[in-house]
N, C-alpha and C positions, 0 to 999 in steps of 0.2 A: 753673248750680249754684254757690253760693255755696262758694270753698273754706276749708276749715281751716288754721287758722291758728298755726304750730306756730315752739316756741323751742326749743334744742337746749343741751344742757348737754354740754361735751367735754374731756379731755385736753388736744387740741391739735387744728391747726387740719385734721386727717385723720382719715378714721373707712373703721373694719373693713370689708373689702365687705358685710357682714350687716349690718350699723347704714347702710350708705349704699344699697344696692341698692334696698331698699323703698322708704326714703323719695324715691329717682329715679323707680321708677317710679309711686309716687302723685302725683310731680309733673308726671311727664311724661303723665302720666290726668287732671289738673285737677282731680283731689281734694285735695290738701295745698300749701300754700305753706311753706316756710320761713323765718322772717323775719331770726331774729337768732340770736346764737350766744354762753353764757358759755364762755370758758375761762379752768382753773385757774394762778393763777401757777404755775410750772413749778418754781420755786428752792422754792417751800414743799412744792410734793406730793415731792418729792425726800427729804423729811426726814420723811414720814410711815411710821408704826409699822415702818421698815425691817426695825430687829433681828429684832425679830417674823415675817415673812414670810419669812426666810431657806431657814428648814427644809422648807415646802412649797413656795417657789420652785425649792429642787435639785431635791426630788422630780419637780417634772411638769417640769422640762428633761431628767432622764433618764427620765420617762414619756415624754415627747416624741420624747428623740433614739434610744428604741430603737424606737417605735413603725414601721411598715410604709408608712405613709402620709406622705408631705410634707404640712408642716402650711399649709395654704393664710391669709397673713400679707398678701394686697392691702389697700392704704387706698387712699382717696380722697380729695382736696380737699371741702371744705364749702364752698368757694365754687362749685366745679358744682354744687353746690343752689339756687342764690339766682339768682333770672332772669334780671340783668343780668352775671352772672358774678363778682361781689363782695359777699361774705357781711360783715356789721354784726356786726363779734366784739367783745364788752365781754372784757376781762380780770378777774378775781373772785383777792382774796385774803379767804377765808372763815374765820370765827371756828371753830377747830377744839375736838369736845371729841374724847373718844376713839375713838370711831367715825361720829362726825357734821361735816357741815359746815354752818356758818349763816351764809348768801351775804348779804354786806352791802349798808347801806340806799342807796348810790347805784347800786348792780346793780339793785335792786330797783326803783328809780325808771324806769328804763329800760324794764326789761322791762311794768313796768304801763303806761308808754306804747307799747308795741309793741300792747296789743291782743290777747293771746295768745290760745285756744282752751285749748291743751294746752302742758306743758313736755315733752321727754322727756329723763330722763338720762339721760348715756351716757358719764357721766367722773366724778363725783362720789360721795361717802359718800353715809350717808344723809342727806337732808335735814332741815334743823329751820329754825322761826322763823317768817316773812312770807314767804317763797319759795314757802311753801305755799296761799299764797291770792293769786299774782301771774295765774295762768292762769285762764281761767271755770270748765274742767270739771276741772282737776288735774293730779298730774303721774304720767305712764307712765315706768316703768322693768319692767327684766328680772330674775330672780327665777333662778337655774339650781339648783332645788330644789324641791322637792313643802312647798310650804309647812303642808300638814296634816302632815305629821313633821319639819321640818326648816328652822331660820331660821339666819341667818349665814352668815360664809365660810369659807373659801373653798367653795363648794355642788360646784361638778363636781369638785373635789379630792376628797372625802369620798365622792361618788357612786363616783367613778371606784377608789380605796383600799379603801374598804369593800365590792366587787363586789354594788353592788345590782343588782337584776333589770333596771331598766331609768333612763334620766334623764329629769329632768323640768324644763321651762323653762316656767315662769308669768308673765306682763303684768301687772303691780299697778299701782293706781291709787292712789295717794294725792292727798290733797286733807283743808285745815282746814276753809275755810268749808263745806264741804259735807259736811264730818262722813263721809268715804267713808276707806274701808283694806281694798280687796278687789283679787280677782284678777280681771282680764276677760278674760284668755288663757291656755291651758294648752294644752303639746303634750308629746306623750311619745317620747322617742329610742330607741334602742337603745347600751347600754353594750357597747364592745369593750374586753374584758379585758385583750388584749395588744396593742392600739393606742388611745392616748391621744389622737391627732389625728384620727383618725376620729372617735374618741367626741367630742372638741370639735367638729369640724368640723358633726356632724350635727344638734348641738345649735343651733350657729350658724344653721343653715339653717332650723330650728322655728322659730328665734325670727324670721327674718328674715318668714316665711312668717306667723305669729301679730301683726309688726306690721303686714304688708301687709294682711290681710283686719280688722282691727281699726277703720281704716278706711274700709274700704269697708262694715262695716254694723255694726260695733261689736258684736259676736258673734263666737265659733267655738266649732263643737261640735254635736253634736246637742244635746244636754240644757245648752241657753246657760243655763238659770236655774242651776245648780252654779255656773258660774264668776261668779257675783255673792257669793260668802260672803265671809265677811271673814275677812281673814287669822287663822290659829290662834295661838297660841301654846306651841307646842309648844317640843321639844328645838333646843337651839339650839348647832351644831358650829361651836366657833370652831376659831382657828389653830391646829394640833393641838402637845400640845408635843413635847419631842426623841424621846422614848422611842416614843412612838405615830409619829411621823414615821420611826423606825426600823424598826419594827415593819411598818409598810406600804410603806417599800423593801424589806424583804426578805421580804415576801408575794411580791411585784410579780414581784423576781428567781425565787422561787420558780417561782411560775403562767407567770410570762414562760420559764421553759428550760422546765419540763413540755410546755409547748403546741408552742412550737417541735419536743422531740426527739419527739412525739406526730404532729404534722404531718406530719415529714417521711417516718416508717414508715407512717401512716396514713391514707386518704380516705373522702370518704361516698360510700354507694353508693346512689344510689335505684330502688328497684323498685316495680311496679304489684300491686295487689291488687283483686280484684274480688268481687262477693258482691252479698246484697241487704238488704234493710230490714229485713227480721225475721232476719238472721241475725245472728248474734254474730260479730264481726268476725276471732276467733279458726278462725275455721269457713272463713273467706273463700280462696280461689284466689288465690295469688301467681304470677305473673306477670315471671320472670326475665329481665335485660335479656342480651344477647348481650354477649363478651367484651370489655373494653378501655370500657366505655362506660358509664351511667350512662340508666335512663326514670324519665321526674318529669312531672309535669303531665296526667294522664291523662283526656281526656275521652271519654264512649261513645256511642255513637250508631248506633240499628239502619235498615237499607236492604232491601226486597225480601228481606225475614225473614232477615238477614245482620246476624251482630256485627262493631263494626268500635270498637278503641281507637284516639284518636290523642292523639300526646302528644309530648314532646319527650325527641331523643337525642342527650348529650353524649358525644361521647369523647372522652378524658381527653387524649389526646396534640394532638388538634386542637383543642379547649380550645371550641368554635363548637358553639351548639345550634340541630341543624334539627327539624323536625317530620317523624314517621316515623307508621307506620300497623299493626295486627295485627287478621288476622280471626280470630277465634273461633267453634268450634264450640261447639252444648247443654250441654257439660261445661267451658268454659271453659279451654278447651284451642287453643294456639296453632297456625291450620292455614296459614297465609298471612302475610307480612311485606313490609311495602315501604317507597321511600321519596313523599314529598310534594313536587310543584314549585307552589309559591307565586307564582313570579316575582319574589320578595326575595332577597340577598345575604349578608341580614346576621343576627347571632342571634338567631334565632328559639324559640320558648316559649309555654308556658298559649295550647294550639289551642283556644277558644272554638268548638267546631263545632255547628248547629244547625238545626233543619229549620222553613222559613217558605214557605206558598203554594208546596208543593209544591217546590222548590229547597231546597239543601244548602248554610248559608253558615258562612264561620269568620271569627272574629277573635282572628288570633294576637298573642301580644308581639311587636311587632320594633320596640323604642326607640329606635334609632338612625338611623331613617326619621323621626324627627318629628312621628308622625300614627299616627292610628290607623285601620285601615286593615280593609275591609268584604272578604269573597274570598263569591265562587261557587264551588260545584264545576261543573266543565264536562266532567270525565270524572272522577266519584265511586269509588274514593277518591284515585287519583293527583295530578290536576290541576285546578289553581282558578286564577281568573283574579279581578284587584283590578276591583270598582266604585263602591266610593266611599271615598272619605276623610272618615270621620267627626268628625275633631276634626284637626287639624293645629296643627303650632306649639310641640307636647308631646314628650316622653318620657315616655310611659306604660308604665307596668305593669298586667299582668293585668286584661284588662278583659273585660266579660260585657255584653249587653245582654239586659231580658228584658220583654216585652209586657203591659202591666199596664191594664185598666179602659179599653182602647182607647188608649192611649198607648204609647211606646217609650222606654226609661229606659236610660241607659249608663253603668256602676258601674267606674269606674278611680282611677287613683291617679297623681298625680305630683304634681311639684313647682310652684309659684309665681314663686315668685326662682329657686333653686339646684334642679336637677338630686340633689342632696342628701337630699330631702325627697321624693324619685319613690315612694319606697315607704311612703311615710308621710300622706298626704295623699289622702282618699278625697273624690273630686271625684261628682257625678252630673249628665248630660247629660241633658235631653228633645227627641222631637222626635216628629211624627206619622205620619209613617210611617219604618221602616227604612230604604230607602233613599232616604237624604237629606242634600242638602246643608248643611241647614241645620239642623243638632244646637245648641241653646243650652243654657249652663251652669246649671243650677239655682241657683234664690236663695239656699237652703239651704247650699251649697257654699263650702270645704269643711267636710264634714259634721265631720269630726276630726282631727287632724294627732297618730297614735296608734301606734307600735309594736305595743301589744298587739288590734289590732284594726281596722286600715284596709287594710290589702294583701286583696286578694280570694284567698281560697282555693278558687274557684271559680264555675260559674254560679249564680245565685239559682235556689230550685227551690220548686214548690206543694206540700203536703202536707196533705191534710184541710181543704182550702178557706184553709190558711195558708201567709205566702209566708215564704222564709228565704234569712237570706244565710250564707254562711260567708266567715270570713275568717282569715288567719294571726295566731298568736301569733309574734312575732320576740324574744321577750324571751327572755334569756340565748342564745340560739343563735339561728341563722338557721333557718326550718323547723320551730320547739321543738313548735307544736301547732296547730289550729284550733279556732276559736272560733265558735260558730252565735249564730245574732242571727234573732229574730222579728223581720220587718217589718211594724208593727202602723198605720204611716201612710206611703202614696207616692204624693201627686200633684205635679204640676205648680211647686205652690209650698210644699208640706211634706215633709216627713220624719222620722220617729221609728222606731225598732227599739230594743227589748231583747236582754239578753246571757240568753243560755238555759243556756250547759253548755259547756265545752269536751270537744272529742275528742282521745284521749289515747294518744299511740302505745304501750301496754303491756301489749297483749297476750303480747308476746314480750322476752325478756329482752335482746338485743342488738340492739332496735330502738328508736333514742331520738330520731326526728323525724317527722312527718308534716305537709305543708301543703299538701297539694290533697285535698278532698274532693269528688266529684262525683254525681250523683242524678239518672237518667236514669228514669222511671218508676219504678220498684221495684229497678231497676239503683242499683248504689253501685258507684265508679272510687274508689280513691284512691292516694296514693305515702306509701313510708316508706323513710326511709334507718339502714341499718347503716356502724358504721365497718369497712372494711376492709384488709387489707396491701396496700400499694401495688405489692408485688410477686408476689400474686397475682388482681388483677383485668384 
């Protein structure tokens, strides 16, 4: 396979682990070469629009340094890129206007002898002049903004100040000769209100995650034809000035002690609710968990005409979630309680439990095993024993598998590069029979790399000859809602679903999360959490 052939545009002679990770491992794949490398004279960038960046540089160092999370700052050498261990770096002093650079004609020379495929910036304004027609197919950079609302910078500053719903990192292509100004990647994060480094952090990991699968098939997404529009021209948020920059420090201060003195009186409590398909969900059996502890993840499953929920139970003080089990009588009424031996150690979640050829099998979360992992029951409901490892190499989240048109399809989530992106990145597995060794990754994959709508909120289920996924909203909170998705195409080598409706935890007024929905025949499981006193659960 012929590889691609790529020029890198940098700061200096080190780049962010998110700028370097991907492009290692598409080297270390035989997909990408890196050939050569511009960097910016250092004495000039030193003297750009300083004054200017002042105001929102204090801000995100004290968004930073109160945030909860250490802000993860690894670089790498660009010359671990280059095969022989020595990267071809031109130095570039570019003709500056006010927000552009126009990279002079002996750089230029250069690089159109290098041969290029693609440029990617990864240090530079924006580009102007003959730069833009030195590579064949253009040049990729990163966009940390929903370019249909939002052009300029600083983009995760204004994301993160202005508490939108969620953030948004987009791959644009520019290119002259080819008359191109679109996006070819888009992932959507999750915005932490009262951590600043997580919220970069995560976004780091979309985008690391968005250049790796870019090329491998120059798509992500289910609905690739959207990410071909050409850039908007919308509202354009520049450097905010002082008053506004004050104004969003002392939001920040504001939301930052609210949350804090909120936390520390306060936690979520999740409980089970059960009910069926024609009932209004207000009607439905709650299902309280026992003192000190927290059930979430509920899935149901009937035996030798016996209900049986199993689901995961955190206590609060051991912080460790195992998988627990409650039988129910005809009134949905709790008549039996026990716990679950797995033969794992570690925390456990989302029991995927389901009945095939007569056997009872689950497949729980346990991410920290690396793999995802197939169980029998061998003494229903107590004990199950692992037989096969489905996917290894991962930390997976929530995963389901479900038998479709004589095939077996495995709907999970993690990450690519970073560990970061585990709950964001909806991956799908086939193989022909369940248990099997040899689960391969769908072409289609990943299908989105999406907050509001890749984490599985449970098993895919049929309904009137149609099949449906449900999956978590994570936008503004963790848990905020579920979202149901027709799957109107799954084979082998396609994929397509539509967004039908979200479910909406409000029936009741002190219940503001819901993210497992499950649909067992005419049975419906699911979990909602209330906030409670920390001093009486």
């Amino acid at each position: 396979m012929k590889k691609t052939r790529l020029g890198i545009l940098v700061e200096d002679e080190t780049l962010a682990w998110y700028k370097f990770m991907p492009l290692k491992s598409l080297i270390d794949e035989g997909v990408v070469e890196v050939c050569i490398a511009v960097q910016q004279d250092k004495k000039q960038k030193s003297n750009i629009s300083r004054l200017s960046k002042i105001i929102p540089s204090i801000n995100q160092k004290i968004f930073s340094l109160l945030s909860r999370t250490k802000r993860n700052a690894k670089h790498y050498s660009i010359h671990d890129l280059a095969t022989n261990g020595k990267m071809p770096v031109i130095t570039s002093v570019p003709k500056q206007g006010k927000s552009t650079d126009e990279i002079e004609d002996s750089v230029i020379a250069r690089l159109e002898a290098a041969n290029l495929d693609y440029l990617i910036n990864m240090g530079f304004r924006t580009l102007t002049g003959r730069i833009l027609n030195v590579s064949k197919k253009g040049i990729l950079l990163f966009h940390y903004g929903d370019e249909t609302i939002q052009r300029g910078t600083p983009a995760l500053y204004w994301q993160f100040a202005e508490k939108w719903e969620n953030s948004v990192v987009t791959l644009q292509l520019l290119s002259n000769h080819l008359k191109v100004d679109k996006v070819v990647g888009r992932g959507y994060g999750t915005l932490f209100y009262w951590d600043y480094n997580l919220t970069a952090d995560k976004l780091n990991g979309v985008a690391a995650s968005i250049l790796y699968w870019y090329f491998h098939k120059n798509k992500i997404g289910v609905e690739s034809e959207s990410l071909t529009n050409s850039i908007f021209d919308g509202a354009i948020y520049k450097v905010p000035q002082q008053l506004t920059a004050i104004r969003h420090l002392t939001s920040f201060f504001k939301n930052y002690t609210i949350k804090t003195f909120y936390k520390s009186l306060y936690r979520n409590k999740w409980s089970i609710f059960i009910g069926s398909l024609d009932q209004s969900m207000q009607t439905y059996t709650e299902i309280l968990p026992e003192k000190g502890c927290f059930w979430a993840d509920p899935f149901y499953i009937e035996q030798d005409s016996r209900r049986y929920i199993f689901f995961e139970s955190l206590n609060y003080k051991e912080g460790i979630g195992r998988i627990e089990w409650v039988e129910l009588d005809e009134n949905h009424q709790v008549i039996n309680v026990g716990p679950v031996d797995l033969g794992i150690s570690s925390h456990l979640s989302f029991p995927n439990v389901f009945k095939h050829n007569n056997a009872i099998y689950m497949i729980p979360e346990a991410a920290k095993t690396n793999c995802i992992n197939l169980l029998k029951a061998t003494n229903f409901p107590q004990k199950w024993e692992k037989v096969h490892e489905l996917v290894s190499g991962v930390q997976a989240a929530d995963s389901a598998v479900i038998e479709h048109n004589g095939l077996w399809y495995l709907f999970t989530t993690h990450g690519s590069i970073s560990v970061l992106t585990m709950d964001l990145e909806l991956h799908i597995y086939t193989s022909d029979k369940l248990e099997s060794d040899n689960w391969s990754i769908h072409p289609c994959a990943p299908l989105k790399i999406d907050v509001r709508g890749s984490r599985l909120a449970g098993a895919l289920f049929k309904r009137d000859g149609q099949l449906f996924r449900t999956a978590q909203d994570g936008t503004i909170r963790y848990g905020r809602r579920v979202a149901l998705y027709l799957v109107e195409e799954l084979t082998p080598t396609s994929y397509k679903e539509t967004f039908v409706r979200y479910i909406e935890p409000n029936w009741e007024t002190d219940i503001d999360r819901l993210h497992t929905y499950n649909v067992y025949d005419q049975t419906v499981v699911l979990d909602v959490s209330r906030d409670k006193s920390r001093f009486t659960i």
